[in-house]
C-alpha positions in Angstrom: 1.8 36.6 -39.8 5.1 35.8 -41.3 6.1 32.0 -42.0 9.6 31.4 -40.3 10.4 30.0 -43.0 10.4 31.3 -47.2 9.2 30.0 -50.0 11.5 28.1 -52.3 13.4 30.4 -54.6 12.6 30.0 -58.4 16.0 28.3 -60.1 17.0 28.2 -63.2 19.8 26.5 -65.3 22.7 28.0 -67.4 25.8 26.9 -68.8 26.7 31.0 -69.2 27.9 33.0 -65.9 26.9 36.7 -66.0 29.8 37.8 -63.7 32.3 40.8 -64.5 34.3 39.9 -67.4 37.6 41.5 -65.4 37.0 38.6 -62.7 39.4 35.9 -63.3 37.7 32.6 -62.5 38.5 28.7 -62.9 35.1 27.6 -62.7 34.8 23.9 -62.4 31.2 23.6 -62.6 27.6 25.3 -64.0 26.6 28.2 -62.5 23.4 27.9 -60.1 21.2 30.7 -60.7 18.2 31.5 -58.6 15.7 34.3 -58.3 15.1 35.8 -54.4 11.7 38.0 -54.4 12.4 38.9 -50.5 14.9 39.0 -47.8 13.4 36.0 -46.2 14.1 34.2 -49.4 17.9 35.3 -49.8 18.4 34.4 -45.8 16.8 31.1 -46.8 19.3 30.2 -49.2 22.0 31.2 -46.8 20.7 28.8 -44.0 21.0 25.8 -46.4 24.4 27.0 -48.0 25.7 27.1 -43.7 24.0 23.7 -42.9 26.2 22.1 -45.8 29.1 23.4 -45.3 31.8 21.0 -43.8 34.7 24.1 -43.0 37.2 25.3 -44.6 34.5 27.3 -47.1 35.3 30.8 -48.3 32.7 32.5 -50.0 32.9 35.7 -52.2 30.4 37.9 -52.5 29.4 40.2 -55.5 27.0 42.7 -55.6 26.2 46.6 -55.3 24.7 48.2 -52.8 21.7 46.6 -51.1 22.0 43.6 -53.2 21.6 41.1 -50.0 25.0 40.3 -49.7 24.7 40.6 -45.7 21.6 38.9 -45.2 22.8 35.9 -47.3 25.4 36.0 -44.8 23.2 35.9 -41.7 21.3 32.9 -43.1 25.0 31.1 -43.4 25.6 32.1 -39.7 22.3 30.7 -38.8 22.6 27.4 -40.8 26.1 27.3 -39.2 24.6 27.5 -35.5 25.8 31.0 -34.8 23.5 33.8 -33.5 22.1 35.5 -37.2 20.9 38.6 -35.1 24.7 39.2 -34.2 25.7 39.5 -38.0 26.2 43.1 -39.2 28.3 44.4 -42.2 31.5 45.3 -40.6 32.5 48.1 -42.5 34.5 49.6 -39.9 36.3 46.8 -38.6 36.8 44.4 -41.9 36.0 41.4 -39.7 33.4 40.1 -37.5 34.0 36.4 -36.4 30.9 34.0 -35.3 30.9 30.8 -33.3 28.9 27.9 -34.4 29.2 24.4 -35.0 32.0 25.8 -36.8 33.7 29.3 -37.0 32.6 32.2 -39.4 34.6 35.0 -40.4 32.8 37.8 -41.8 34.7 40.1 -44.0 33.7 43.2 -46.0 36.2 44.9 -48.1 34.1 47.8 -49.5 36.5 50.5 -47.6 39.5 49.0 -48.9 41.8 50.9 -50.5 44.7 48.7 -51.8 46.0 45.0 -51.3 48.4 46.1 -49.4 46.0 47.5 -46.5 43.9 44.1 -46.9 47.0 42.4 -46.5 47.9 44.3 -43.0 44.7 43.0 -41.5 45.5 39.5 -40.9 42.6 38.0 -43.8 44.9 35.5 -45.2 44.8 33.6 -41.9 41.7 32.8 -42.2 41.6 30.9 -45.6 43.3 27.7 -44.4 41.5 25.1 -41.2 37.8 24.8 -40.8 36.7 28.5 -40.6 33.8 29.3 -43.1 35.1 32.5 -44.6 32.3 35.1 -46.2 33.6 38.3 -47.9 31.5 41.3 -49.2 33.1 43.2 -51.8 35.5 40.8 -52.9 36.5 42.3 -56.1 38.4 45.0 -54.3 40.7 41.7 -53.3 40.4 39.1 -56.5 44.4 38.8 -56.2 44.3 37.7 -52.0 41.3 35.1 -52.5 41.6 32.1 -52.4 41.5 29.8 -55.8 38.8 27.3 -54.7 35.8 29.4 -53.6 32.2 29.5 -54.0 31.9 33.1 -55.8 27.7 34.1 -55.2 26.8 37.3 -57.4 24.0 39.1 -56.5 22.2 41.8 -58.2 18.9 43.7 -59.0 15.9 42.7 -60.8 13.7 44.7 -59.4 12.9 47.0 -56.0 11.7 43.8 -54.6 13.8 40.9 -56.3 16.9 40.0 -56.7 19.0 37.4 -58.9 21.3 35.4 -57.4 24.5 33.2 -59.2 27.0 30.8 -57.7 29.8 29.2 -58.9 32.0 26.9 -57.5 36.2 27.2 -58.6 37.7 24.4 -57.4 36.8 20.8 -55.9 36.1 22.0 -51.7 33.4 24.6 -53.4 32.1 21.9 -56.1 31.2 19.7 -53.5 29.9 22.4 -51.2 27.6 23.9 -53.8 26.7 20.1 -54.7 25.5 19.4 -51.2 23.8 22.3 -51.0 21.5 22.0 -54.6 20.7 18.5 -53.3 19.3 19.5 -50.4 17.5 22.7 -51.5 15.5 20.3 -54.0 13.3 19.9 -51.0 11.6 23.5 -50.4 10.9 24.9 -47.0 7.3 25.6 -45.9 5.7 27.8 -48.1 5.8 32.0 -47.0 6.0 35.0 -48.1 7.4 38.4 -47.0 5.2 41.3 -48.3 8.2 43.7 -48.0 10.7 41.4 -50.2 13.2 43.8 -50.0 17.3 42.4 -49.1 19.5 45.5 -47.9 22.6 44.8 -47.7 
């Protein structure tokens, strides 16, 4: 039987991001680098990243194909109150928005073309007030984000593992990811999830 809750991801420290060199960051503090062995794990991380946050949050997400960009957003939606089995990529539609203890807009970009169309869609509304604001596929927007953001890359170790990397680029993210790291350094019940695999 599955615990309902993961076992703590393995962290480690670094003073060196490992982000695309064309990015163009401000980063005001060390990056927090962890290692996810399943899906449980990465929605794990999200839950305590949403339980943190105070509002106003915007999170961009790096990270190819299957990477677990979505299911790190489902855990922020459940840490945030909001129902996680609502949250889907939405490709289609650019935006999905979530009601919790605060709101969460959900944004992927992969079918974006030009700033221009990402402009037409209304997404700079959201980066102001106390909506949480989680984008997939930010690079195709770098330009339209917002300079204080907590930037979370995501990428392949292995079919079953993944290696995870925030940064925080201005004070509002600084403090988020602080908050956050505090309260991770207590780990969850101990589980495991034989299939370890993030999809999205």
């Amino acid at each position: 039987m599955r615990s309902s809750e993961p076992k703590r991801l393995n962290a480690t420290k670094s003073a060196k991001a490992t982000a695309p060199a064309a990015r163009r960051r401000a980063t005001s503090s060390l990056p927090w680098k962890l290692t996810s062995s399943s899906h449980q794990q990465t929605d794990w991380l999200g839950q305590v990243l949403g339980r943190t946050f105070r509002g106003g949050e915007t999170i961009a997400l790096y990270g190819p194909l299957g990477a677990g960009k979505t299911a790190l957003v489902r855990g922020i939606a459940q840490g945030l109150g909001a129902s996680p089995t609502a949250v889907t990529s939405p490709t289609f539609v650019v935006i999905h928005e979530y009601q919790g203890r605060l709101p969460l807009a959900h944004m992927d970009w992969y079918r974006i073309r030009s700033l221009r169309e990402l402009e037409s869609t209304g997404v700079m509304e959201y980066f102001s007030g106390q909506t949480v604001t989680a984008i997939e596929w930010a690079d195709k927007g770098l330009d339209l984000l917002p300079q204080d953001r907590i930037e979370v890359t995501l990428s392949h170790r292995t079919a079953q593992s993944r290696s995870i990397q925030l940064n925080a680029t201005g004070p509002t993210s600084v403090d988020a990811l602080a908050r956050a790291r505090k309260t991770y350094q207590a780990p969850p019940h101990q589980g495991s999830d034989k299939k370890g695999t993030t999809r999205s």
